[in-house]
PDB file of N, CA, C, O and CB in Angstrom:
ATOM      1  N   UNK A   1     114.389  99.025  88.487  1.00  0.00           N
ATOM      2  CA  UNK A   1     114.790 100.359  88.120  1.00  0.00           C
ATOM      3  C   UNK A   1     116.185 100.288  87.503  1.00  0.00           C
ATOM      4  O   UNK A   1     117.074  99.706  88.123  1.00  0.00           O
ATOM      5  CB  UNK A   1     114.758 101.309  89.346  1.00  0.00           C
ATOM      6  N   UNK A   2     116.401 100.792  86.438  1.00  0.00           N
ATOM      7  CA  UNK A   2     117.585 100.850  85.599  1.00  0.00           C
ATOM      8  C   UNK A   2     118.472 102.123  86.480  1.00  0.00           C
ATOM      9  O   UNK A   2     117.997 102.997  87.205  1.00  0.00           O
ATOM     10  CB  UNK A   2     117.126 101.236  83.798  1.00  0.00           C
ATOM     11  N   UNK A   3     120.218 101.812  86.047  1.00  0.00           N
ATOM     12  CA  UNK A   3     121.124 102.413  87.185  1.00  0.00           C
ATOM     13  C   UNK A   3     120.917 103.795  86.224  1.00  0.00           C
ATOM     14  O   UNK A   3     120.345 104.623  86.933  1.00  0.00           O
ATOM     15  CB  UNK A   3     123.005 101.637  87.549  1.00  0.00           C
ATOM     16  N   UNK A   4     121.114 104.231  85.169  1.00  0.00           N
ATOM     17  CA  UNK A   4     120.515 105.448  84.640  1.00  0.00           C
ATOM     18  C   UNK A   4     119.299 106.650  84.994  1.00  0.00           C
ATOM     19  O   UNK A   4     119.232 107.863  84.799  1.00  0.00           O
ATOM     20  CB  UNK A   4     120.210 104.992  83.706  1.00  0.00           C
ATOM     21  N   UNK A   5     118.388 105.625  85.618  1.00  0.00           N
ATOM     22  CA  UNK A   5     116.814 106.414  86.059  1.00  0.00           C
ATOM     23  C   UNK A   5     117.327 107.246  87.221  1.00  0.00           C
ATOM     24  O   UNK A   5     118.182 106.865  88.021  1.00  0.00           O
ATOM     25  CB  UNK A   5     115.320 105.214  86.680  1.00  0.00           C
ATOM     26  N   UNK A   6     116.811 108.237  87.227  1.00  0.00           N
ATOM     27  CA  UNK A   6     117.033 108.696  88.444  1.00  0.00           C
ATOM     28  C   UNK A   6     115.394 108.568  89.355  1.00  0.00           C
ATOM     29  O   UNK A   6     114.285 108.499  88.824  1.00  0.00           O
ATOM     30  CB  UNK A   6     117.712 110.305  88.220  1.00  0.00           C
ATOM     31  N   UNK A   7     115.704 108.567  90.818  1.00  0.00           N
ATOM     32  CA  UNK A   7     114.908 107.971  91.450  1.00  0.00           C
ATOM     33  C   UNK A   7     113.748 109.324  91.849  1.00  0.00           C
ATOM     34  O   UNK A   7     114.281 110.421  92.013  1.00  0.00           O
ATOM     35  CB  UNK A   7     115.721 107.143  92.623  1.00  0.00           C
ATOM     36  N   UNK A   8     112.610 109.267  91.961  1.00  0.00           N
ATOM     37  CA  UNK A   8     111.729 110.708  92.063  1.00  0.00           C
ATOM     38  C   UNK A   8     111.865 110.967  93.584  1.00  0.00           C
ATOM     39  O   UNK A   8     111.711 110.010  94.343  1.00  0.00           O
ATOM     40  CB  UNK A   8     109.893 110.597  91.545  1.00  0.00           C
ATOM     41  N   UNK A   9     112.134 112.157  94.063  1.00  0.00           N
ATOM     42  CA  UNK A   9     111.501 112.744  95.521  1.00  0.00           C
ATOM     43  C   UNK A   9     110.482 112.784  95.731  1.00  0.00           C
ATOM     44  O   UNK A   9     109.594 112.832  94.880  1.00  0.00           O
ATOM     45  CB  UNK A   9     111.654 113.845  95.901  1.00  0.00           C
ATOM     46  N   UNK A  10     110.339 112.774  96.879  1.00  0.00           N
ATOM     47  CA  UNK A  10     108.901 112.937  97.476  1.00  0.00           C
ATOM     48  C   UNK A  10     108.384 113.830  96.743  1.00  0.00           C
ATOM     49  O   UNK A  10     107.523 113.588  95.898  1.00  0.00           O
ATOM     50  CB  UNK A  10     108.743 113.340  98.911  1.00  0.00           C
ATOM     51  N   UNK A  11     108.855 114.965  96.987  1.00  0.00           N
ATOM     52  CA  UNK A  11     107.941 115.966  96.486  1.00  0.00           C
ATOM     53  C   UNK A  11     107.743 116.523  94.937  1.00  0.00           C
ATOM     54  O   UNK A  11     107.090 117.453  94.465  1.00  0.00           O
ATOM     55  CB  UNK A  11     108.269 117.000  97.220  1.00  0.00           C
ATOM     56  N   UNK A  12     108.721 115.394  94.302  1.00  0.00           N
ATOM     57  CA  UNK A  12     108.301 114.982  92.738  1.00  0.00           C
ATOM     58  C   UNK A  12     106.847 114.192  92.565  1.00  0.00           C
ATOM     59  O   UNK A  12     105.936 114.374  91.759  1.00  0.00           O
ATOM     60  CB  UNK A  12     109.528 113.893  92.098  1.00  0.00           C
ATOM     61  N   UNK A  13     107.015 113.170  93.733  1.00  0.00           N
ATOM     62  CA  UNK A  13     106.251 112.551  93.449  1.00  0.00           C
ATOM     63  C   UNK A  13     104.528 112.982  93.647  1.00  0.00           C
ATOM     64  O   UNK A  13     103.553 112.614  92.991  1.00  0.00           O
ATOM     65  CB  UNK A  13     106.748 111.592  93.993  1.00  0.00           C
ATOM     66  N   UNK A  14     104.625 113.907  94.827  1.00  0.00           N
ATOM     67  CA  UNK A  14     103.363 114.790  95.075  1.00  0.00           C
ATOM     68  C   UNK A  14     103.059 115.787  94.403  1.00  0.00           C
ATOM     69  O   UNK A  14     101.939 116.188  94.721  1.00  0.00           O
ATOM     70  CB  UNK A  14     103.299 115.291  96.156  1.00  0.00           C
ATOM     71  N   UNK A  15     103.657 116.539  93.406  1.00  0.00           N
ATOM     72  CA  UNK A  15     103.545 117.204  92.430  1.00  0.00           C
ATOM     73  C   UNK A  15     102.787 116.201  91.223  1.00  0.00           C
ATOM     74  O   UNK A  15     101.888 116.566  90.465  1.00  0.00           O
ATOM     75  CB  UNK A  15     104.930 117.770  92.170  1.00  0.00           C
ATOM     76  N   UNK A  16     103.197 115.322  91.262  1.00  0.00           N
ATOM     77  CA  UNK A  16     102.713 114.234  90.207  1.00  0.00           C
ATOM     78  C   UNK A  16     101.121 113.904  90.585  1.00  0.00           C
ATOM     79  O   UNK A  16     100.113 113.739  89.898  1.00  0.00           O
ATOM     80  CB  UNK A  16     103.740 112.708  90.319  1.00  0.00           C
ATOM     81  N   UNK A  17     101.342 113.893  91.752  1.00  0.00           N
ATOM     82  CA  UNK A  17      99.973 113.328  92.414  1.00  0.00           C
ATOM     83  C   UNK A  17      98.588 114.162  92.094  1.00  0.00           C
ATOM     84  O   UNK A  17      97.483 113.872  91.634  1.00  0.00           O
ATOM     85  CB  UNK A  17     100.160 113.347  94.085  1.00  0.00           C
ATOM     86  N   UNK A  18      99.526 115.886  92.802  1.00  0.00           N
ATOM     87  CA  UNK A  18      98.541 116.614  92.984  1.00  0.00           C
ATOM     88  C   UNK A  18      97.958 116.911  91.270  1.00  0.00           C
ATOM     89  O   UNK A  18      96.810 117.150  90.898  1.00  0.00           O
ATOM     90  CB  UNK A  18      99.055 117.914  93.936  1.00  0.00           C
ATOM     91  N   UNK A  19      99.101 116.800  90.537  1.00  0.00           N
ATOM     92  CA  UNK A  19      98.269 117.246  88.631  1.00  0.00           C
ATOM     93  C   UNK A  19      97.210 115.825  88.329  1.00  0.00           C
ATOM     94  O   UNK A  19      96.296 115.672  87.519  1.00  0.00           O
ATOM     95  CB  UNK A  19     100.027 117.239  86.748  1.00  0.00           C
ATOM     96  N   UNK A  20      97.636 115.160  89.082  1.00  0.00           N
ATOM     97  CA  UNK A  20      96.421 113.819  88.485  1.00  0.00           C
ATOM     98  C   UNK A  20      95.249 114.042  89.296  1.00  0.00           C
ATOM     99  O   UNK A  20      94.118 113.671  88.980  1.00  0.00           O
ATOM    100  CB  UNK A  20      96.921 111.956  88.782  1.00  0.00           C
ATOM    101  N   UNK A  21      95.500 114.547  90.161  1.00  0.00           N
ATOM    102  CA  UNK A  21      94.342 114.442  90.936  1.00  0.00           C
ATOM    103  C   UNK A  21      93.444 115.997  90.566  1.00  0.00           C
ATOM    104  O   UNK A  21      92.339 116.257  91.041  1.00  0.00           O
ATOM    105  CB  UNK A  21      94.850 114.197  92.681  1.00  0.00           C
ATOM    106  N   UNK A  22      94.153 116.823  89.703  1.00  0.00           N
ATOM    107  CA  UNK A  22      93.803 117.695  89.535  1.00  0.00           C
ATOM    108  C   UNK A  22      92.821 117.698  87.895  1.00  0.00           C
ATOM    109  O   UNK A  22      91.785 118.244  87.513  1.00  0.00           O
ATOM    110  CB  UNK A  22      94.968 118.427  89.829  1.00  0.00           C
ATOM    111  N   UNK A  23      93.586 116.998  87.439  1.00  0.00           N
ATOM    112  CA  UNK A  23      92.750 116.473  85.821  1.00  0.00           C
ATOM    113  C   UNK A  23      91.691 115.244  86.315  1.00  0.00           C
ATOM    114  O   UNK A  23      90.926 114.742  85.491  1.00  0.00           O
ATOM    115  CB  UNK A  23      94.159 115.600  84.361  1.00  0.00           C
ATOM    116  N   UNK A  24      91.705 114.933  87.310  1.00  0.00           N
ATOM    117  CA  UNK A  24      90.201 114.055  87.447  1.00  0.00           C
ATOM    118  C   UNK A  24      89.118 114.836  87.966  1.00  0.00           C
ATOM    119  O   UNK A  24      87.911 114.618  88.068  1.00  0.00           O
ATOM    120  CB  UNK A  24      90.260 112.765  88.485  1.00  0.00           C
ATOM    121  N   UNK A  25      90.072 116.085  88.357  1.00  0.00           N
ATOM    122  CA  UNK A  25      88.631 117.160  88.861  1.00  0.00           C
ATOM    123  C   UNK A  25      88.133 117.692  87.864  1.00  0.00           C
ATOM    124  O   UNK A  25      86.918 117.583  87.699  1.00  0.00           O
ATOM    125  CB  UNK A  25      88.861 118.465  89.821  1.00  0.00           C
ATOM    126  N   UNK A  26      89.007 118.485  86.834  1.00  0.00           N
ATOM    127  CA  UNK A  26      88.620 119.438  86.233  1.00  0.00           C
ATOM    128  C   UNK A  26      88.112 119.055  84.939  1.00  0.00           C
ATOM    129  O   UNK A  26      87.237 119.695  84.357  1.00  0.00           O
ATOM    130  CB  UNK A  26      89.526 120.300  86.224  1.00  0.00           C
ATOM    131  N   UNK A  27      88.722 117.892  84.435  1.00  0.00           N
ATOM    132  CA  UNK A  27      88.586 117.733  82.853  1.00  0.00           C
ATOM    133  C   UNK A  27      87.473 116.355  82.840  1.00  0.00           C
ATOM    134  O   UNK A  27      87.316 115.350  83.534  1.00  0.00           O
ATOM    135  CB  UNK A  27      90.380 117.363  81.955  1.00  0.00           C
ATOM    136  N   UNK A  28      86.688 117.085  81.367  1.00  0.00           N
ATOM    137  CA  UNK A  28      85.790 115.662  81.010  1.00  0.00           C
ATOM    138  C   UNK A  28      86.636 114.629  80.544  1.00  0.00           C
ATOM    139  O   UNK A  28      87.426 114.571  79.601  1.00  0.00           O
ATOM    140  CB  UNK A  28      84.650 115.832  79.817  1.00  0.00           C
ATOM    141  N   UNK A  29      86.321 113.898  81.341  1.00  0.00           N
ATOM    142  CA  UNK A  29      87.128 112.557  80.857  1.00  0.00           C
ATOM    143  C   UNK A  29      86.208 110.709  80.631  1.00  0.00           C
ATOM    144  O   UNK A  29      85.186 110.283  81.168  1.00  0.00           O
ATOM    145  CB  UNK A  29      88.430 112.430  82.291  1.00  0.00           C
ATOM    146  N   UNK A  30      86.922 110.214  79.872  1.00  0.00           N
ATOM    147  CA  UNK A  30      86.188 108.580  79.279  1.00  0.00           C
ATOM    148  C   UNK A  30      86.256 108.296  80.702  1.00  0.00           C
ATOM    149  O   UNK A  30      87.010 108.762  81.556  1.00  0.00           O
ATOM    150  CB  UNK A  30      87.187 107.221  77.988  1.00  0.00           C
ATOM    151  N   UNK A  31      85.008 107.154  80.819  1.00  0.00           N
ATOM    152  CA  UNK A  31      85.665 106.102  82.047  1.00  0.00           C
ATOM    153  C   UNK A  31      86.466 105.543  82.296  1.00  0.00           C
ATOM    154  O   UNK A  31      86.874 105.434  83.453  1.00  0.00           O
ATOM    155  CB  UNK A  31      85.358 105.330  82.334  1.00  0.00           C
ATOM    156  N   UNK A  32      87.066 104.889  81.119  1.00  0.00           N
ATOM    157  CA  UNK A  32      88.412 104.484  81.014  1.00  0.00           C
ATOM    158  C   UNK A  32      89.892 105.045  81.135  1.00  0.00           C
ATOM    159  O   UNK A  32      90.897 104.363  81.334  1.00  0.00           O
ATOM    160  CB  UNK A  32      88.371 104.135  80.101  1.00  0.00           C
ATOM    161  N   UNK A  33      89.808 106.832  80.927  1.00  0.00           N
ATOM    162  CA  UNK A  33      90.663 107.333  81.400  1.00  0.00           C
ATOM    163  C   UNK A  33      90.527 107.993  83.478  1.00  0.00           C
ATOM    164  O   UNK A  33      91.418 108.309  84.267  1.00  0.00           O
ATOM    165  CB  UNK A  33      90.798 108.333  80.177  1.00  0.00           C
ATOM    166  N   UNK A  34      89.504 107.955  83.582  1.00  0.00           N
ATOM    167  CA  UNK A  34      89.279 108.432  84.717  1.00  0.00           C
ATOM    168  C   UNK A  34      89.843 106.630  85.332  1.00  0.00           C
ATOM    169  O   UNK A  34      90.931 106.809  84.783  1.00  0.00           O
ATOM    170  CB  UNK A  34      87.482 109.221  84.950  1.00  0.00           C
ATOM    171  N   UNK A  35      89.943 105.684  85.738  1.00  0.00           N
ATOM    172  CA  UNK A  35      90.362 104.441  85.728  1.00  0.00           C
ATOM    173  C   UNK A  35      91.731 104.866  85.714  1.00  0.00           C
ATOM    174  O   UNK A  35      92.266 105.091  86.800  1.00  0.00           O
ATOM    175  CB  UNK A  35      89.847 103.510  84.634  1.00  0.00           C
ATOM    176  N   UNK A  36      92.545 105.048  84.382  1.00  0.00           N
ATOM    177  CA  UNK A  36      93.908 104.994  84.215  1.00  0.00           C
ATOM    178  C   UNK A  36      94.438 105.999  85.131  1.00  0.00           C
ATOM    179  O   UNK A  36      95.392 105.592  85.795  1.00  0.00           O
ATOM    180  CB  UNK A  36      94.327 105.200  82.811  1.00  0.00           C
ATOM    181  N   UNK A  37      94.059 107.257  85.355  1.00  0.00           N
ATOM    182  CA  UNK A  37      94.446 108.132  86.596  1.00  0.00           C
ATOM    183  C   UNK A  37      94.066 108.173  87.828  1.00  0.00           C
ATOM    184  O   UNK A  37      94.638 108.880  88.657  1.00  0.00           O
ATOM    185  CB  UNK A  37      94.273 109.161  86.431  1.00  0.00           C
ATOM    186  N   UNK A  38      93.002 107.381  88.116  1.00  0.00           N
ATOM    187  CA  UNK A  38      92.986 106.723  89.481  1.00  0.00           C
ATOM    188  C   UNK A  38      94.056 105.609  89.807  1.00  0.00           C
ATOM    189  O   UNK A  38      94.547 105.711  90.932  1.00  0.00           O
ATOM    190  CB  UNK A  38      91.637 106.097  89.661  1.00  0.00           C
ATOM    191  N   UNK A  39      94.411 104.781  89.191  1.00  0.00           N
ATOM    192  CA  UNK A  39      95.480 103.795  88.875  1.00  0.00           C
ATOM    193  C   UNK A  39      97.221 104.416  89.180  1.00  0.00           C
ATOM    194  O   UNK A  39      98.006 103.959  90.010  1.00  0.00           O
ATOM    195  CB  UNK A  39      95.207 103.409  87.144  1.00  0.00           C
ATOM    196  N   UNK A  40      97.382 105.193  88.531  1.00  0.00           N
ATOM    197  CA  UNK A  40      98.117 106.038  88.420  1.00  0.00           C
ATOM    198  C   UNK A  40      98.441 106.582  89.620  1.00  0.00           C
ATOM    199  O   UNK A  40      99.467 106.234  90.205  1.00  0.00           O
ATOM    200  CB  UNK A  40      97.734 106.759  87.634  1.00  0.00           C
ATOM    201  N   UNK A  41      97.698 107.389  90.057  1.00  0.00           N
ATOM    202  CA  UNK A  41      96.918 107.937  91.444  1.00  0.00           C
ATOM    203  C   UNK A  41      97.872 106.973  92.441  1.00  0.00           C
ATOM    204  O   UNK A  41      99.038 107.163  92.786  1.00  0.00           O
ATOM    205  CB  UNK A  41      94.861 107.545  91.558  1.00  0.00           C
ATOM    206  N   UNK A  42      97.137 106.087  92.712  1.00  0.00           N
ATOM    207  CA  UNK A  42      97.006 104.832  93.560  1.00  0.00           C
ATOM    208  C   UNK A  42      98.640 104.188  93.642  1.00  0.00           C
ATOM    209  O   UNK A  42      99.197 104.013  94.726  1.00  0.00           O
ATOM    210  CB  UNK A  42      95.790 103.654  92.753  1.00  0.00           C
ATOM    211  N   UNK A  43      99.216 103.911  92.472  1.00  0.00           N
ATOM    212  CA  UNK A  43     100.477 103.664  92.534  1.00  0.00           C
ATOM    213  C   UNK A  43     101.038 104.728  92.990  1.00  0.00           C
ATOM    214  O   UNK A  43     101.456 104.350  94.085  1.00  0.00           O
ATOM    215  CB  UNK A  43     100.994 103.264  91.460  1.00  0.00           C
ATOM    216  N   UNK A  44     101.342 105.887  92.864  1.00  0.00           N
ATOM    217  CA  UNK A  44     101.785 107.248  93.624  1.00  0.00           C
ATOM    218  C   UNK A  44     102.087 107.285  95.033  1.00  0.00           C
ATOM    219  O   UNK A  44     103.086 107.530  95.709  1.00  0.00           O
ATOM    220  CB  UNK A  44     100.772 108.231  93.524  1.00  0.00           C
ATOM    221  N   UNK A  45     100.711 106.910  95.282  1.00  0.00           N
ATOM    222  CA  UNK A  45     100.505 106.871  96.519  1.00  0.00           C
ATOM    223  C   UNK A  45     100.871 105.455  97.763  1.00  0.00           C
ATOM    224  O   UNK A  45     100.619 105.312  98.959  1.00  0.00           O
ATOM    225  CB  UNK A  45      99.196 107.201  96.371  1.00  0.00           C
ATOM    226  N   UNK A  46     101.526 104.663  96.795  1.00  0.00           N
ATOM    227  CA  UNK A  46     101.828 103.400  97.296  1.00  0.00           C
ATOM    228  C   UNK A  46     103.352 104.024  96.978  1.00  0.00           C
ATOM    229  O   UNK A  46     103.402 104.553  98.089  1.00  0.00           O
ATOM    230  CB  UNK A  46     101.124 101.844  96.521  1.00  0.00           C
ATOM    231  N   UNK A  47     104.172 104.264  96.595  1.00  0.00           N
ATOM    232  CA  UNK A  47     105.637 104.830  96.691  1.00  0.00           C
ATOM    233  C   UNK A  47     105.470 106.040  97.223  1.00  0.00           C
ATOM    234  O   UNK A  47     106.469 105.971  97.940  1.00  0.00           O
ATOM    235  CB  UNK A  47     106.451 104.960  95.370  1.00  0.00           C
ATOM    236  N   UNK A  48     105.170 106.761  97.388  1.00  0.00           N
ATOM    237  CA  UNK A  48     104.951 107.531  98.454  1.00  0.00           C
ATOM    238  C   UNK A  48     105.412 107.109  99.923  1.00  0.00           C
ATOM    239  O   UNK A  48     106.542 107.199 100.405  1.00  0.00           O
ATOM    240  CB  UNK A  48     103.654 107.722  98.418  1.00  0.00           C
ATOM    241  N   UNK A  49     104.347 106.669 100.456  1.00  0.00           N
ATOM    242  CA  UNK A  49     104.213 105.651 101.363  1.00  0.00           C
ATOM    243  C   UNK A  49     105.345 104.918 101.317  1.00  0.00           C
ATOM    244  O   UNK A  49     106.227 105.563 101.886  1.00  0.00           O
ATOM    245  CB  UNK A  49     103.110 104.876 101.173  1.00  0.00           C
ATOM    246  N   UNK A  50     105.740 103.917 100.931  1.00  0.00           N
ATOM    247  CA  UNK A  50     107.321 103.477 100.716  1.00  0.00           C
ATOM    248  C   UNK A  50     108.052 103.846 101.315  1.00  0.00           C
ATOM    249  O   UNK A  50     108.522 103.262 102.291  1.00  0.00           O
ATOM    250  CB  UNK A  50     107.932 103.670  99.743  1.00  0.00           C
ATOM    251  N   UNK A  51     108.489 105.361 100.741  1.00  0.00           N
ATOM    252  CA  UNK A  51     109.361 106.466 100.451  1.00  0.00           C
ATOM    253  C   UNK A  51     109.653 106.844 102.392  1.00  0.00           C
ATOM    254  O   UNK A  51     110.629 106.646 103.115  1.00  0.00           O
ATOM    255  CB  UNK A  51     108.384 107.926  99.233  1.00  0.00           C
ATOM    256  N   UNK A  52     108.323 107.427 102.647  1.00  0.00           N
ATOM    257  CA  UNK A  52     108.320 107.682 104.355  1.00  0.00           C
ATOM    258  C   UNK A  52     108.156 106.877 105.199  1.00  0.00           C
ATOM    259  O   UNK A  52     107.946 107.225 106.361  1.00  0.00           O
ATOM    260  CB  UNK A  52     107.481 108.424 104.844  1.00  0.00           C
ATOM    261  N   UNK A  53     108.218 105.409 104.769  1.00  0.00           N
ATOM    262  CA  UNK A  53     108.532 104.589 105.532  1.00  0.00           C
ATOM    263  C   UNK A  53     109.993 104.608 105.766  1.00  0.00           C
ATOM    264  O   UNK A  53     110.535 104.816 106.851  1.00  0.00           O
ATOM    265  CB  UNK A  53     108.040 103.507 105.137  1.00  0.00           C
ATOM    266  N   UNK A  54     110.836 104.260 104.122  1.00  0.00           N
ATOM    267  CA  UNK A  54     111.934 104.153 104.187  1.00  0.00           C
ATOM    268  C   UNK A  54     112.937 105.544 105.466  1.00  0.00           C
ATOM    269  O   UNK A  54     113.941 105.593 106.177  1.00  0.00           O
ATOM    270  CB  UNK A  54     112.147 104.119 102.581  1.00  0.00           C
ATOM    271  N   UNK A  55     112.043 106.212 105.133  1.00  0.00           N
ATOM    272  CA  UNK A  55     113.084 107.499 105.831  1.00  0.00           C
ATOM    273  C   UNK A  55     112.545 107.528 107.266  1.00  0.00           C
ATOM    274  O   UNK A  55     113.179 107.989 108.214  1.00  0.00           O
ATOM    275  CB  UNK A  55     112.902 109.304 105.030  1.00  0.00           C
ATOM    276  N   UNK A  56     111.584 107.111 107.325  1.00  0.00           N
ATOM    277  CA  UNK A  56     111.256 106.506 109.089  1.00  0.00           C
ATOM    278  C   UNK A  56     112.119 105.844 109.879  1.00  0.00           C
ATOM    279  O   UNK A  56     112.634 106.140 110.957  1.00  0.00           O
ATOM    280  CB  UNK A  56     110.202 105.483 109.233  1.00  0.00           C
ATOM    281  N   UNK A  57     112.214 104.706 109.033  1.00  0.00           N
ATOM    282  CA  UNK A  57     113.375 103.544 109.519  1.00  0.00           C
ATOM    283  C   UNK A  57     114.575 104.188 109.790  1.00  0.00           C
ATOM    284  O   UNK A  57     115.216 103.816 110.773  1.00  0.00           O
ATOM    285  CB  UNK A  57     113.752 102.380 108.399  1.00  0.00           C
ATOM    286  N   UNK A  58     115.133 105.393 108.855  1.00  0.00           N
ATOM    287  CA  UNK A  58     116.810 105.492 108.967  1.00  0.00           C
ATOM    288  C   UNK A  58     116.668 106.636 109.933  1.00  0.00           C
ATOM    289  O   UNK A  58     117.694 106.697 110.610  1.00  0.00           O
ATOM    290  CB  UNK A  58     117.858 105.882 107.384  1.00  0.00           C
ATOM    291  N   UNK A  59     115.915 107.444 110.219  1.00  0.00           N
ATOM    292  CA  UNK A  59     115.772 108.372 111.280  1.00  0.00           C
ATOM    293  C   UNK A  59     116.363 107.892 112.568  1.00  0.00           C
ATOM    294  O   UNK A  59     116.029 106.841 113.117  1.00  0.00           O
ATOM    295  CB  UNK A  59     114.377 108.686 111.466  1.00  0.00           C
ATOM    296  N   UNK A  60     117.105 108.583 112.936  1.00  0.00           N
ATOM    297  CA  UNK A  60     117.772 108.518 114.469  1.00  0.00           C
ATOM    298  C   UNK A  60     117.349 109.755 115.483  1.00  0.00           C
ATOM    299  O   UNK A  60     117.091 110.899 115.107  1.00  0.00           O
ATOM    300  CB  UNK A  60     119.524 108.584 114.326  1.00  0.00           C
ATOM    301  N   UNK A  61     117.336 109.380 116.564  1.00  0.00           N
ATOM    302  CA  UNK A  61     117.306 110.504 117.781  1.00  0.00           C
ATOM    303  C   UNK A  61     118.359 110.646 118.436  1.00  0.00           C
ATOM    304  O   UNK A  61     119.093 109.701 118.729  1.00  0.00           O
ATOM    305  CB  UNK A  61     116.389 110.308 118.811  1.00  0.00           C
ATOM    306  N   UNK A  62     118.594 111.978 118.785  1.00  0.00           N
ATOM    307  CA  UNK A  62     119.803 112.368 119.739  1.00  0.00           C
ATOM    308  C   UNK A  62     118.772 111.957 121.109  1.00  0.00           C
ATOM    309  O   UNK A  62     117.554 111.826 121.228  1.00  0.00           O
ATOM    310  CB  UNK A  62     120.507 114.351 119.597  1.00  0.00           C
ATOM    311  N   UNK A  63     119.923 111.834 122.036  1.00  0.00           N
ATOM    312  CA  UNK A  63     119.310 112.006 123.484  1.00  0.00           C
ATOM    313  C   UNK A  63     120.136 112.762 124.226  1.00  0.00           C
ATOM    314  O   UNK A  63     121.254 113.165 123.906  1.00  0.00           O
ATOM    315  CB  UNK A  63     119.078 110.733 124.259  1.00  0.00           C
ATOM    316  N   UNK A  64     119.551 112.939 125.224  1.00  0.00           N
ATOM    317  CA  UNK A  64     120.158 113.971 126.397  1.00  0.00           C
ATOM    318  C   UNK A  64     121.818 114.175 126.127  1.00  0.00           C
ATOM    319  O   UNK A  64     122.357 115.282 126.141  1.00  0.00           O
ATOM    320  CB  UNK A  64     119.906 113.216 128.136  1.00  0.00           C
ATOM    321  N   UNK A  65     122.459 113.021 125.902  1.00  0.00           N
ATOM    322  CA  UNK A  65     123.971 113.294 126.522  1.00  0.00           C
ATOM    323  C   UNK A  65     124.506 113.160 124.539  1.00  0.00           C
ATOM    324  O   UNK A  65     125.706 112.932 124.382  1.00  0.00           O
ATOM    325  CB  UNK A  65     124.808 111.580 128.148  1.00  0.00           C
ATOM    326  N   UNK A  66     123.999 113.243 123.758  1.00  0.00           N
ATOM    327  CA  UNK A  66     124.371 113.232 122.247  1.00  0.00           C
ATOM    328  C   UNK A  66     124.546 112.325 121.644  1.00  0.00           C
ATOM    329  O   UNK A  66     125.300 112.379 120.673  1.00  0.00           O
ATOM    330  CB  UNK A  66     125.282 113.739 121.911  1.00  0.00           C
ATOM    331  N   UNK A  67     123.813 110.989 122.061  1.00  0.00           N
ATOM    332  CA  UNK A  67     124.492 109.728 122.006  1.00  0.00           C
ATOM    333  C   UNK A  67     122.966 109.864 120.771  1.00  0.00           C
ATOM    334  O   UNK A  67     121.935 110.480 121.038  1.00  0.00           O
ATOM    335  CB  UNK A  67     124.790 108.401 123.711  1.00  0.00           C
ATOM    336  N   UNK A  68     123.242 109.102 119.444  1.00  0.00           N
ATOM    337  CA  UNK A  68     122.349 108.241 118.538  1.00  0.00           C
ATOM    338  C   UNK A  68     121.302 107.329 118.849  1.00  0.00           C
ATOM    339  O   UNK A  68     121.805 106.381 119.451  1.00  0.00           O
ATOM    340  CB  UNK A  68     123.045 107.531 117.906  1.00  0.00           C
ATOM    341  N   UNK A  69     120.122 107.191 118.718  1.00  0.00           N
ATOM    342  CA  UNK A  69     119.217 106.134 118.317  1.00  0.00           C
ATOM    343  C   UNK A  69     118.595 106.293 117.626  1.00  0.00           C
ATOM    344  O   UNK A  69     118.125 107.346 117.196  1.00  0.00           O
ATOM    345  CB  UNK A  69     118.576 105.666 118.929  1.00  0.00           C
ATOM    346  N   UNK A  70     118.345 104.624 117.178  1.00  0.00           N
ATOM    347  CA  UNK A  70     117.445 104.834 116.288  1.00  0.00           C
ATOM    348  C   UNK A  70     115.713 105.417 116.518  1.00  0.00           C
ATOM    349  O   UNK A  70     115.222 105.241 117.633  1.00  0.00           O
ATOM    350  CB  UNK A  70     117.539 103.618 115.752  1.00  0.00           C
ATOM    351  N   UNK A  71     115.139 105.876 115.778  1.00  0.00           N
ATOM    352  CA  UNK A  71     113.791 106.511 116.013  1.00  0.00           C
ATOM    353  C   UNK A  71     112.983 105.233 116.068  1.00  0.00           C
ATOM    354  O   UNK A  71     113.249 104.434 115.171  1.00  0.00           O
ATOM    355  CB  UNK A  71     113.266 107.630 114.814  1.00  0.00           C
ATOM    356  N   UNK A  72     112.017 104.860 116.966  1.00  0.00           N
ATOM    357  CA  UNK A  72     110.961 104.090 116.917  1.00  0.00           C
ATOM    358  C   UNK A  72     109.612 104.835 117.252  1.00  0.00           C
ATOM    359  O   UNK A  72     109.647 105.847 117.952  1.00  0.00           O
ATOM    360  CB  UNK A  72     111.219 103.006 117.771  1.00  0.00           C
ATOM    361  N   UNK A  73     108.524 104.383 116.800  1.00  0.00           N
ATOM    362  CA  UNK A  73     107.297 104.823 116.916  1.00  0.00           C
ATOM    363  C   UNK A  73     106.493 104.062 117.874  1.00  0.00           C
ATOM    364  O   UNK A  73     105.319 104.372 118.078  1.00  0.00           O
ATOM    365  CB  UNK A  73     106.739 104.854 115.713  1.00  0.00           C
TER     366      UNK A  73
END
């Protein structure tokens, strides 16, 4: 990723998701494009995923007396 790009939010990125997933419903499409937006799709959904991992990991919990930890599952 170039230092110029700016990086997508989540909920950039599910906006993205939901219009692809929305033109494989609605529109006639080649096999070959129905392919390229499943693809598409699929990578989305693999940074996605990423994404709420990454913010899993940095999540902390307070406890009783205000003290930090980290969140584990």
């Amino acid at each position: 990723m170039e230092k110029n790009e700016k990086k997508e939010s989540l909920e950039e990125m599910f906006a993205v998701l939901e219009k692809t997933v929305n033109q494989m419903e609605t529109e006639e499409l080649s096999l070959e494009d129905s392919f390229a937006l499943y693809h598409k799709g699929m990578d989305l959904l693999k940074k996605c995923s990423s994404t709420i991992d990454q913010v899993e990991k940095k999540m902390l919990v307070l406890d009783e007396e205000g003290e930090t930890h980290e969140f584990e599952m």
